[in-house]
Backbone as numpy.savetxt, mean C-alpha at the origin, in Angstrom:
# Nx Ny Nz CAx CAy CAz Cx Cy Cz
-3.81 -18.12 -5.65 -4.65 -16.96 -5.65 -3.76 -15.72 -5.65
-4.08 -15.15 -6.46 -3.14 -13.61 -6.50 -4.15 -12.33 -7.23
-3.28 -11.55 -7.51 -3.29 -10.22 -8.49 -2.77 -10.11 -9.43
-3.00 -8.98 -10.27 -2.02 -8.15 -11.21 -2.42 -6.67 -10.70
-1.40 -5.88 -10.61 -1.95 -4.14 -10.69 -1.00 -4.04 -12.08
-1.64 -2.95 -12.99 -0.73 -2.51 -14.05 -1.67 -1.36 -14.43
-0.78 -0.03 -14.56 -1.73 1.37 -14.97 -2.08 1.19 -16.26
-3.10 2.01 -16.54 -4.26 1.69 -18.11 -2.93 3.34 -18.41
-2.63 2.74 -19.80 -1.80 3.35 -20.58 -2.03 4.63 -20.58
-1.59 6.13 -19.96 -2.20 7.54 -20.70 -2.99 7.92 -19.79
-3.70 6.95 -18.55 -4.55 7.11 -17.92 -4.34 7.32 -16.35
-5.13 8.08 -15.43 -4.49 7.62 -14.03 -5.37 6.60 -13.42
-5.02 5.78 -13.93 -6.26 4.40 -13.90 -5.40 2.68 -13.32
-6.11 2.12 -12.38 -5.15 0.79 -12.61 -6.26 -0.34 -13.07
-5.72 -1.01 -13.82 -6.00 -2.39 -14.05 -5.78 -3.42 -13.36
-6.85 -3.94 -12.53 -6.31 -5.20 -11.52 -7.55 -6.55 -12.09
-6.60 -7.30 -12.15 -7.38 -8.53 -12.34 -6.38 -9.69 -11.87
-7.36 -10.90 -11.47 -7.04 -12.04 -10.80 -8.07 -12.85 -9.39
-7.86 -12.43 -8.38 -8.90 -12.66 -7.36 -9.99 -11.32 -7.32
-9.75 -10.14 -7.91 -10.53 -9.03 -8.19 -10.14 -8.54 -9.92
-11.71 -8.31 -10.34 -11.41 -7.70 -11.23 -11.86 -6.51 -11.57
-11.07 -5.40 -11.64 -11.84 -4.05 -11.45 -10.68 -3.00 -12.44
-11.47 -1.93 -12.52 -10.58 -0.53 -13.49 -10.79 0.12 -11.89
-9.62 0.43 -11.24 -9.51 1.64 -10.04 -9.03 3.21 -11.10
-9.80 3.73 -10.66 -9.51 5.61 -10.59 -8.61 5.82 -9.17
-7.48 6.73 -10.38 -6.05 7.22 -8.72 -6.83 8.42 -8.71
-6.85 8.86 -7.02 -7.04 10.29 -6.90 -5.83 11.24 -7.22
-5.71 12.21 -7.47 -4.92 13.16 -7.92 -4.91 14.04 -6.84
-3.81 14.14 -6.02 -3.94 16.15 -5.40 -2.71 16.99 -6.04
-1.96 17.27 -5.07 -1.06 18.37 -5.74 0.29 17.64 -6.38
-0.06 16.10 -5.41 1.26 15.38 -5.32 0.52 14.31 -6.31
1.91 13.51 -6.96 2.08 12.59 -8.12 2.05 11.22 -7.62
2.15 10.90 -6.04 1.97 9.91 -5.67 0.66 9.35 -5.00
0.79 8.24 -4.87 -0.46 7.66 -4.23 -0.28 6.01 -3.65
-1.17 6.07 -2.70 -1.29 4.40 -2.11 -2.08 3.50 -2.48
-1.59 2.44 -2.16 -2.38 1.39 -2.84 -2.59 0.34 -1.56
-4.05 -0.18 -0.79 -3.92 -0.97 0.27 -4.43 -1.90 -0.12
-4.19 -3.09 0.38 -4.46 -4.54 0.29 -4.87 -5.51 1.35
-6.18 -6.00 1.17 -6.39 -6.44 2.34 -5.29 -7.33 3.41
-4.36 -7.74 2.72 -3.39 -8.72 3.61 -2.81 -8.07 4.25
-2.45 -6.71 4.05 -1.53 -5.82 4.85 -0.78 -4.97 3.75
-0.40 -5.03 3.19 0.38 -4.64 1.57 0.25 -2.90 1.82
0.92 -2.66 1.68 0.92 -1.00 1.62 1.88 -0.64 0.75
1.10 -0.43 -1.07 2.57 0.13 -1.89 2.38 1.69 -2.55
3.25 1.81 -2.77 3.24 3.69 -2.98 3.36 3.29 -4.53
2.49 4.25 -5.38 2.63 4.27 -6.89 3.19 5.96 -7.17
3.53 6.35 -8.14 4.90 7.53 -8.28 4.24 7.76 -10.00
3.57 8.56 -10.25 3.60 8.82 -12.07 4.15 10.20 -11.95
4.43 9.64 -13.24 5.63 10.93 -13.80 4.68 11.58 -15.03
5.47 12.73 -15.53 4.74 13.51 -16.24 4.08 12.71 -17.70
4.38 11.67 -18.33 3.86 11.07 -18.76 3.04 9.84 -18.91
2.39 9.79 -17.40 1.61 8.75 -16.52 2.57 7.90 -16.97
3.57 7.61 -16.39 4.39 5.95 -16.14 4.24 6.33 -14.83
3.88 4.96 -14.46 4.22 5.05 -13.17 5.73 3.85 -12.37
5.69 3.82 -11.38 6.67 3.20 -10.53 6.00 2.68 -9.27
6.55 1.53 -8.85 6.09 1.04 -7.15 7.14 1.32 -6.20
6.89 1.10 -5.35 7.73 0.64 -3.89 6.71 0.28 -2.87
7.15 -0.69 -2.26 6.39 -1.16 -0.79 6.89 -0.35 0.26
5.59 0.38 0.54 5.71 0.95 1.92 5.53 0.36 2.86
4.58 -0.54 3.10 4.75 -1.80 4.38 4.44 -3.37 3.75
5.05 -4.11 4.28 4.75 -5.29 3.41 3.66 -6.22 4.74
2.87 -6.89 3.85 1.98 -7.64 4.20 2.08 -8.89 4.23
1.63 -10.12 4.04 1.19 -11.28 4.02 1.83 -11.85 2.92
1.48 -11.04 1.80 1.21 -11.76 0.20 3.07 -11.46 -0.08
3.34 -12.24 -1.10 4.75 -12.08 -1.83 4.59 -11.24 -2.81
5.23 -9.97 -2.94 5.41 -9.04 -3.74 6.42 -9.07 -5.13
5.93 -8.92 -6.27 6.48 -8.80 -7.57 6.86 -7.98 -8.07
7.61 -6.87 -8.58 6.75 -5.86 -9.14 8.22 -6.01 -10.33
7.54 -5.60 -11.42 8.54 -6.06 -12.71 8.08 -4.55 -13.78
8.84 -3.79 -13.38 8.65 -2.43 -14.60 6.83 -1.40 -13.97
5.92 -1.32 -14.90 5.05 -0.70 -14.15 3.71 -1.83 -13.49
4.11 -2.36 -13.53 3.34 -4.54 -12.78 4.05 -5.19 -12.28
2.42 -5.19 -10.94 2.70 -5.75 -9.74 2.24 -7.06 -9.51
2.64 -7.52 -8.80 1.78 -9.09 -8.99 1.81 -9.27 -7.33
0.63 -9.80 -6.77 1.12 -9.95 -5.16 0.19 -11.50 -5.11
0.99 -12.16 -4.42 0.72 -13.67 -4.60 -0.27 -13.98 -3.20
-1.03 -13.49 -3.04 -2.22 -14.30 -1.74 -3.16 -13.51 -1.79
-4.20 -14.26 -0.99 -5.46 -14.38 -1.52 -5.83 -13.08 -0.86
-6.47 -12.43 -2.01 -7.11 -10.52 -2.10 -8.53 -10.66 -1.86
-9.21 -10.01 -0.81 -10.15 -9.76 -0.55 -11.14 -8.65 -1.07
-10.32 -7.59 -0.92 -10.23 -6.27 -1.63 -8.93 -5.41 -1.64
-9.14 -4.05 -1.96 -7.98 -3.30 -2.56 -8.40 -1.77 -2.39
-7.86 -1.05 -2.30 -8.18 0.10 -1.90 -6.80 1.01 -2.60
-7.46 2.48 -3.42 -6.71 3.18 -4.05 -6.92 4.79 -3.04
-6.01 5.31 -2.71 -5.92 6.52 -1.52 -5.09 7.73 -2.28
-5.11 9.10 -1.73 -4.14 10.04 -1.95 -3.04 9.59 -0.97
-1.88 10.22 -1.62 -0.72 9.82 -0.53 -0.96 10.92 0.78
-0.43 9.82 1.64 -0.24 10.79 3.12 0.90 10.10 3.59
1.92 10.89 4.27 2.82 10.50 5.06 2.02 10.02 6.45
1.39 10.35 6.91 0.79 9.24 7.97 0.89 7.94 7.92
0.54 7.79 6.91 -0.13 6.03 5.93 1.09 5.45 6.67
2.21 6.16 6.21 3.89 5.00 6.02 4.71 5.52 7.07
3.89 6.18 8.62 4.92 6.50 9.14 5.25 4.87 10.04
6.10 4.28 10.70 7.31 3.45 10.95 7.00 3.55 12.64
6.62 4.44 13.05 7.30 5.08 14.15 6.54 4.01 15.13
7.05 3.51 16.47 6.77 2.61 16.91 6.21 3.46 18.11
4.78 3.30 19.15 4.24 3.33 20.02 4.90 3.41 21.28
5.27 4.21 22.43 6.12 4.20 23.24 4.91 3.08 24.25
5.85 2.24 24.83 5.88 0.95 25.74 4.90 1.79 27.09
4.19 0.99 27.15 3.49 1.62 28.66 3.59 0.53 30.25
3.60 0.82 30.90 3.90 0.15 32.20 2.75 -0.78 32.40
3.23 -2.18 32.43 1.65 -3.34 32.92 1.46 -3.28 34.56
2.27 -3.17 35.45 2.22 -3.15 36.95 2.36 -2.00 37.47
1.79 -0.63 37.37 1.97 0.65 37.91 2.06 0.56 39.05
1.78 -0.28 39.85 1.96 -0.40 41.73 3.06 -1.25 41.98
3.06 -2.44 41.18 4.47 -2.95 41.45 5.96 -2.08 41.18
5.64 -0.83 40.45 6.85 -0.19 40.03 7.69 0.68 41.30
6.31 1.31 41.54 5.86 2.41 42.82 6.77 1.87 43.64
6.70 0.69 44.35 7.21 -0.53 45.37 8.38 -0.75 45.35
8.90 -1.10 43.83 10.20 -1.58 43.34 11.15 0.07 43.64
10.65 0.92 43.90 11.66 2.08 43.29 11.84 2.71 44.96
């Protein structure tokens, strides 16, 4: 069970077929990039340039095994759905949750 993503030629459009088959519309803002989510976890950034080519990179990787060969992607496990977003640096920030204390009275005690 897998995918294909590959942009519709000229267009800001993707072509996905395999466990979904659908034409996605990219939103456009000021910026040239955009996200692409996947139900397994998959988080990839798409990049068009002034003559709609576009480019990938994985911003977080998910579940599925990732392909991507020129402007096609191929992600190998089973797709539920898919979701096309404006980019936000939120989406891909990394930053890890600071640790919180499980025994607040045992600490109190200890110190």
């Amino acid at each position: 069970m897998s995918i294909t993503i590959l942009p519709v030629p000229g267009y800001p459009r993707l072509q996905v077929s395999g466990d979904i088959e659908a034409v996605l519309h990219v939103p456009f803002d000021d910026d040239d990039r955009f996200l692409v989510g996947v139900s397994d976890g998959t988080l990839l950034l798409g990049t068009y340039d002034e003559q709609l080519r576009c480019t990938w990179s994985v911003a977080r990787e998910g579940a599925a095994i990732i392909r991507i060969e020129g402007e096609c992607v191929d992600l190998h496990w089973s797709v539920e759905w898919i979701n096309v977003g404006l980019y936000s640096s939120a989406m891909i920030d990394r930053s890890e949750p600071a640790l919180l204390p499980l025994f607040l009275e045992l600490d109190r005690h200890a110190a």
